[in-house]
C-alpha positions in Angstrom: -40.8 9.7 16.6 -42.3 6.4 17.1 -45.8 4.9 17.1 -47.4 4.6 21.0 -47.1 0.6 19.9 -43.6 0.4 19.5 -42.7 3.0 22.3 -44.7 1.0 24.8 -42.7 -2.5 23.2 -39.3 -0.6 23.7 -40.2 0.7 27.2 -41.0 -3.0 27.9 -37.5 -4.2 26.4 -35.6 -1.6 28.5 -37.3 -3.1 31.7 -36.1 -6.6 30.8 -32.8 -5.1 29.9 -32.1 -3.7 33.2 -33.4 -6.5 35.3 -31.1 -8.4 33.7 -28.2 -6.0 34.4 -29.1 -5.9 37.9 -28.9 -9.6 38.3 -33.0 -9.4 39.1 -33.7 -12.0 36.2 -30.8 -14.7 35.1 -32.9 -15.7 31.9 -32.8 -13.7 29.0 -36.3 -15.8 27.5 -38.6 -13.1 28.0 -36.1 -10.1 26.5 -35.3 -12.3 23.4 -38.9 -13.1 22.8 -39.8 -9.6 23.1 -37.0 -8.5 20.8 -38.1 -11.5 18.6 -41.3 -10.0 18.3 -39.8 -6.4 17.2 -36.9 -7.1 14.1 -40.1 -9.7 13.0 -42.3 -6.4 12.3 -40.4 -5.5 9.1 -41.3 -2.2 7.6 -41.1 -1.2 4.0 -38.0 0.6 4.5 -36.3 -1.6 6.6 -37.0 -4.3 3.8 -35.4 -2.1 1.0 -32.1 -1.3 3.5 -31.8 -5.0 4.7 -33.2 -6.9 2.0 -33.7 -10.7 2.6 -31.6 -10.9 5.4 -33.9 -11.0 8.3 -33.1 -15.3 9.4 -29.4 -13.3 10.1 -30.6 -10.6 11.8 -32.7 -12.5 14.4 -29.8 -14.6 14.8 -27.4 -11.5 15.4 -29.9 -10.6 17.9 -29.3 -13.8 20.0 -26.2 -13.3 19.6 -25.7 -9.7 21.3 -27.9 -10.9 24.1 -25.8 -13.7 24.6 -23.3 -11.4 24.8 -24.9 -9.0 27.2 -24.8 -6.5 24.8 -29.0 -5.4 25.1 -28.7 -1.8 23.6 -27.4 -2.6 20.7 -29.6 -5.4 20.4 -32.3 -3.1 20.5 -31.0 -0.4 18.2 -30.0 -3.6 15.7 -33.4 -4.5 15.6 -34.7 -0.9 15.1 -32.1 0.0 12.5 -34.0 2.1 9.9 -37.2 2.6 11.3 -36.1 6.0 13.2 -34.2 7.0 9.2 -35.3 10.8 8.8 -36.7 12.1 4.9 -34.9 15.4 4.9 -35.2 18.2 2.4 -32.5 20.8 1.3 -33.7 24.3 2.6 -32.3 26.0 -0.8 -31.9 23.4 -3.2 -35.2 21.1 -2.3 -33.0 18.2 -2.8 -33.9 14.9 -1.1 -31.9 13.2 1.2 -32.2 9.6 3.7 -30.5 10.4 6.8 -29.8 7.2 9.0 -30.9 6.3 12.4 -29.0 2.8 12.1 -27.3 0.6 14.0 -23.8 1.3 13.8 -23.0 -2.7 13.8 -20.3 -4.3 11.9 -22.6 -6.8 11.1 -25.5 -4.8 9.9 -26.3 -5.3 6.4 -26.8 -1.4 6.0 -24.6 -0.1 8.7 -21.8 -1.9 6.8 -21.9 0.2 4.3 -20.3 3.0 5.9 -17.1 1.1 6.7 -14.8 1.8 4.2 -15.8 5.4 3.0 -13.0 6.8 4.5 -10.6 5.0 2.3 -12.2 5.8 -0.4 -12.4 9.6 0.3 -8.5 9.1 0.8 -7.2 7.5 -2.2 -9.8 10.1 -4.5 -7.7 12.9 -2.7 -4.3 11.1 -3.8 -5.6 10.6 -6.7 -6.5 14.2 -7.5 -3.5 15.9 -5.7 -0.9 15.2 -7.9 0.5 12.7 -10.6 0.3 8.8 -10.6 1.4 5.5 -11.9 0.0 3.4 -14.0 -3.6 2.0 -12.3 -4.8 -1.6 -12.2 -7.9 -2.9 -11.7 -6.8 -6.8 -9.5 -8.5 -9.7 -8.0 -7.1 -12.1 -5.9 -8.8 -15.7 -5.3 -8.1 -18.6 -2.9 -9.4 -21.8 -3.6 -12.4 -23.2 -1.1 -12.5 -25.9 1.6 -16.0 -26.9 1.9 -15.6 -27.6 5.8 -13.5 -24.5 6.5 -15.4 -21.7 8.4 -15.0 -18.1 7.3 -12.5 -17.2 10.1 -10.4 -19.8 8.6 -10.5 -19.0 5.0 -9.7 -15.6 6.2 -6.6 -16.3 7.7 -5.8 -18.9 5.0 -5.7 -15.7 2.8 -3.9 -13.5 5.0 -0.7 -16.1 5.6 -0.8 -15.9 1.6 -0.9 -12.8 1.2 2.1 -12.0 4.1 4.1 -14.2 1.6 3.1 -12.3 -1.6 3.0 -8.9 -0.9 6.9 -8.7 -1.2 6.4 -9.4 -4.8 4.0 -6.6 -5.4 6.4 -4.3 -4.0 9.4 -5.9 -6.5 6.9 -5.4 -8.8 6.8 -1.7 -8.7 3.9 -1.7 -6.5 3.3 2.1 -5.2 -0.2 2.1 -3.1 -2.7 -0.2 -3.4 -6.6 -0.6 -1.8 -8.3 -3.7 -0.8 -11.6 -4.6 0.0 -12.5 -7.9 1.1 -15.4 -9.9 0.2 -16.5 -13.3 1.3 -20.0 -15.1 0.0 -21.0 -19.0 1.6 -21.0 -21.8 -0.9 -22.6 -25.3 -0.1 -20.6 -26.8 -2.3 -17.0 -24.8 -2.1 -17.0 -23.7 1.3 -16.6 -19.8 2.0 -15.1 -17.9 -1.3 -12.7 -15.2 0.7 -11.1 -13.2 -2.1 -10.0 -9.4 -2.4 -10.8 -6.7 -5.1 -7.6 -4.6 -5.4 -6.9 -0.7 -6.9 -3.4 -1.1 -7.5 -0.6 1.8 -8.7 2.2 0.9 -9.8 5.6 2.7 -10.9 5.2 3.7 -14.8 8.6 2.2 -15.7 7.6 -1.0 -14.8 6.8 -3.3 -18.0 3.2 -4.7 -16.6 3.3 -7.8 -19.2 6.8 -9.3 -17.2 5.0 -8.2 -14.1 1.8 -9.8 -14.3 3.5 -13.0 -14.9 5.2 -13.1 -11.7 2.4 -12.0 -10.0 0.3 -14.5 -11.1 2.6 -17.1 -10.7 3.7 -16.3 -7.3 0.0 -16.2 -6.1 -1.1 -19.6 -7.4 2.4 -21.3 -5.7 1.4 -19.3 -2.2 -2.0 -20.3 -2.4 -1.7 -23.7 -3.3 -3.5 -26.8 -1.3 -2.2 -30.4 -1.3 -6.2 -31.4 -0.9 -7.7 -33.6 -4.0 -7.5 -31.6 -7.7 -8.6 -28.3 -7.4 -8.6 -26.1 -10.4 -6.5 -22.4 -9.5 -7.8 -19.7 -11.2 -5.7 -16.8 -12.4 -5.6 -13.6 -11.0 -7.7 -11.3 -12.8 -5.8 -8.1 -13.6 -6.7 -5.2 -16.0 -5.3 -1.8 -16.4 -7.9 1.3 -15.7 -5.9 4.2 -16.2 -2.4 4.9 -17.6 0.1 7.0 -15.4 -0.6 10.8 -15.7 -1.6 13.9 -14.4 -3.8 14.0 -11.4 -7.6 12.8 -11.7 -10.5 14.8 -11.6 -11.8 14.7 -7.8 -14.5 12.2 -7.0 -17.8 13.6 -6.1 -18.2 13.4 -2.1 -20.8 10.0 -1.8 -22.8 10.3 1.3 -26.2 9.3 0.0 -24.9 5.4 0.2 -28.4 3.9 -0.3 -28.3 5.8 -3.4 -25.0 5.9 -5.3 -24.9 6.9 -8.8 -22.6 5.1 -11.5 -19.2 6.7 -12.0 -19.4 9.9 -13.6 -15.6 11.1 -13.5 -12.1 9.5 -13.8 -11.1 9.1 -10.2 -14.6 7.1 -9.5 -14.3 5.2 -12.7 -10.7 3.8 -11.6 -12.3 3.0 -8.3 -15.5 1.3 -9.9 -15.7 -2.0 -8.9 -14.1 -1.3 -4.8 -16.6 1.2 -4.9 -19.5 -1.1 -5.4 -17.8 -3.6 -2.7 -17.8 -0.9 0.0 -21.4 0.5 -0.7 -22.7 -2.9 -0.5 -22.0 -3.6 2.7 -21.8 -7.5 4.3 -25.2 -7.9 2.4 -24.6 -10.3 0.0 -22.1 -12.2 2.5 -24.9 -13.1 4.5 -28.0 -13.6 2.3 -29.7 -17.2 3.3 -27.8 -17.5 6.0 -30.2 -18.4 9.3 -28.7 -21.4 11.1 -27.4 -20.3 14.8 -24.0 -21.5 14.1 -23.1 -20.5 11.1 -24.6 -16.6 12.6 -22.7 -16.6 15.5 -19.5 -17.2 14.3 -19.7 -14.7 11.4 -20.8 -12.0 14.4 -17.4 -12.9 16.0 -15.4 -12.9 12.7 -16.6 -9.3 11.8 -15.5 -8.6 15.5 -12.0 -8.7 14.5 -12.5 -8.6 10.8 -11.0 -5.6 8.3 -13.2 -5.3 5.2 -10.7 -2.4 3.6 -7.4 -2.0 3.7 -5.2 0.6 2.7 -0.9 0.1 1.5 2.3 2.2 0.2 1.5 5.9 -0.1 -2.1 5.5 -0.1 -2.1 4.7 4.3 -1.4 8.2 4.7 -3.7 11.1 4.6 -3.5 13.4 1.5 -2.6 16.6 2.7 -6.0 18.9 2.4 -8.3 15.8 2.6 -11.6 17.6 3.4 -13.8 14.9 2.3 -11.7 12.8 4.6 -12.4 14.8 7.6 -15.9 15.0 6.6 -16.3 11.9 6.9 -15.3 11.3 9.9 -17.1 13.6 11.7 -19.9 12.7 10.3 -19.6 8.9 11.2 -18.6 10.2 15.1 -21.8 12.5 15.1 -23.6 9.6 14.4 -22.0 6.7 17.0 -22.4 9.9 19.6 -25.9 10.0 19.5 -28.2 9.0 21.6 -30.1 5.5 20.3 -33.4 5.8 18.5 -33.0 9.3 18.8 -32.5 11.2 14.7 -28.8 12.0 14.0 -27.6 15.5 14.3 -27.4 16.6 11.0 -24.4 18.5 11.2 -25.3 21.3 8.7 -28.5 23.1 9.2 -29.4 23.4 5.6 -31.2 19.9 5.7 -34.5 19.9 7.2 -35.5 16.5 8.6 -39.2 16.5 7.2 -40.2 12.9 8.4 -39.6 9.0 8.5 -38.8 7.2 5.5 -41.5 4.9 6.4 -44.3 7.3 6.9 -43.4 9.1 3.5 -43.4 5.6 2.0 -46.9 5.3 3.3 -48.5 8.9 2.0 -47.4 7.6 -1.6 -50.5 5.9 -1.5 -52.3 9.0 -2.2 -50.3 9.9 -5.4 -49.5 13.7 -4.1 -47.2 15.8 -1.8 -44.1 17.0 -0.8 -43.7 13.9 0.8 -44.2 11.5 -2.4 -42.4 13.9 -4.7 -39.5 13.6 -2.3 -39.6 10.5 -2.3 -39.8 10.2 -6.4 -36.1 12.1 -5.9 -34.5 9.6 -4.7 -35.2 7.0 -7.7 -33.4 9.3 -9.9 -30.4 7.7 -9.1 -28.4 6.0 -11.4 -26.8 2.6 -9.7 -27.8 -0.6 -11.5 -27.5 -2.9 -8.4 -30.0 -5.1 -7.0 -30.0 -3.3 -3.5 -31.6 -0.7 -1.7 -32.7 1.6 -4.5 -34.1 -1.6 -6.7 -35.9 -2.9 -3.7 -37.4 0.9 -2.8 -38.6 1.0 -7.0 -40.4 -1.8 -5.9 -42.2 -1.4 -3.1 -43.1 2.4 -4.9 -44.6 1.1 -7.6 -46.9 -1.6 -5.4 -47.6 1.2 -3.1 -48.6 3.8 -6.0 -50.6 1.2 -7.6 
């Protein structure tokens, strides 16, 4: 699966490892510098999947050794390079299947957290009829010297003493994702992108004005003048009939723009949750700041579920897809490809070595590969940065 190189550099690092679970070596020098040496040796892949993010990563890497944690320092600093180029057997269709690390700090593992909530409110949403829907963003203002385990549980006392509006408000269900991104200037801006229903009989207009109210009094700081900003709210669909379904979205490199109503009223979370804890941690490289945003995400929830939409929709298949496939993949074995769980996908080889035949302008490989830009998503991530290094490589 991998080159003799780097199978002769991870034999070496599982030596190390062991000595220093037997208590044979007490310094961890020689496994960090070895490990050093490995998440340094960026491939084009891993580049497209992490972006510029690799200061972090090293850091993280510290970190789990610090922590005694050595295989998953390993498999962190090999996420992607073991990610299988499969091929549908009937269809031809590409597909990426991952070989990551599973961390919670990963900038591409991250973006599996919070599927499952998603595939949960799409079955709510196209089971049966609904409120009105509302598109709501919830700020905090920032304290430059606060650190992000702090502005998070600024926000959280905050919200504890608004949510009892929401539900005066007519609130039904609601879906939060959580986003944070470092400021020099403002300190860490912690904020939450809601999908909000609420009853139909409720007049929005009298409601809003509450809400907004209510959030800028439990929010409020006694520190110098600091400018509130009001919460952003819009409506995204009326109440009505149930929703068309949204398509299942496993292919989270390569998400496509919403196509049908259920993903359009889910839209901007959508984006939140398929991005991962990229942009939280882009430029970040000092030690400190590193190590305690690995211990925040320890604890951390990104997505959070409320009202009706906690519970499973009865019939969630996507749901329980889901999860299996996200335990099939903790389950196996590290560095080792994921089982696939249907047979129909035919692993035809790594990412990285398919990158590499597009050099010669021709075969299954590079036509595979061509697939997966035929996605639709206008976001500077993974399938921006993989245009990229395409067209340098087919040049």
């Amino acid at each position: 699966m991998f080159s003799v190189t780097l199978e002769r550099d991870l034999q070496e690092i599982g030596e190390l490892s062991a000595r220093l679970e037997r208590g044979t070596d007490v310094s961890a020098v020689a496994l960090i510098q070895r490990l050093m040496l490995l998440i340094q040796k960026v491939s084009a892949w891993q580049w497209c999947i992490h972006g510029e993010t690799l200061e972090f990563r090293k850091q993280v890497v510290k970190w789990l050794v610090s922590k005694k944690r050595y295989v998953l320092a390993r498999r962190y600093a090999l996420c992607g390079k073991g990610d299988q180029l499969c091929r549908h057997e009937k269809t031809g269709r590409a597909k990426v299947k991952p070989a990551g690390c599973g961390a919670r700090f990963c900038p591409r593992c991250s973006r599996r957290a919070g599927r499952k909530h998603l595939s949960r409110v799409a079955g709510h949403l196209s089971s049966g009829p609904h409120g009105a829907l509302w598109h709501v963003v919830l700020t905090q203002p920032g304290l430059r010297e606060e650190g992000i385990g702090g502005a998070r549980e600024r926000f959280e006392q905050s919200w504890k003493r608004f949510y009892p509006t929401l539900r005066k408000c007519g609130l039904v269900a609601a879906l939060a994702t959580y986003h944070a991104k470092r400021s020099e200037r403002w300190g860490w801006h912690y904020h939450c992108h809601l999908v909000m229903e609420f009853d139909e009989t409720i007049d929005m207009d009298v409601a809003y004005e509450r809400i907004n109210a209510v959030w800028k009094r439990v929010t409020a700081l006694e520190e110098g003048e600091i400018e509130y900003k009001d919460v952003f709210a819009r409506m995204v669909a009326a109440a009505g009939p149930a929703l068309e379904g949204m398509a299942k979205n496993t292919q989270l490199e390569f998400w496509d723009e919403p196509t049908d109503a259920v993903e359009k009223v889910l839209h901007y979370v959508l984006r939140d949750v398929l991005q991962g804890v990229e942009s939280w941690v882009e430029g970040m490289g000092g030690e400190s700041d590193c190590f305690e945003f690995c211990e925040f995400m320890g604890s951390a929830k990104r997505h959070r579920s409320y009202g009706t939409w906690r519970k499973k929709c009865a019939g969630g298949a996507a749901e329980d897809a889901d999860a299996r496939e996200e335990a099939q993949e903790r389950e196996a074995a590290p560095g080792a490809p994921k089982v696939m769980g249907v047979s129909e996908w035919i692993p035809v080889s790594s990412v990285d070595s398919a990158l590499h035949e597009l050099k010669s302008g021709s075969g299954v490989l590079a036509l595979l590969v061509m697939q997966l830009l035929g996605c639709t998503n206008r976001s500077k991530g993974v399938l921006f940065r993989l245009r990229k290094v395409v067209k340098s490589l087919a040049a």
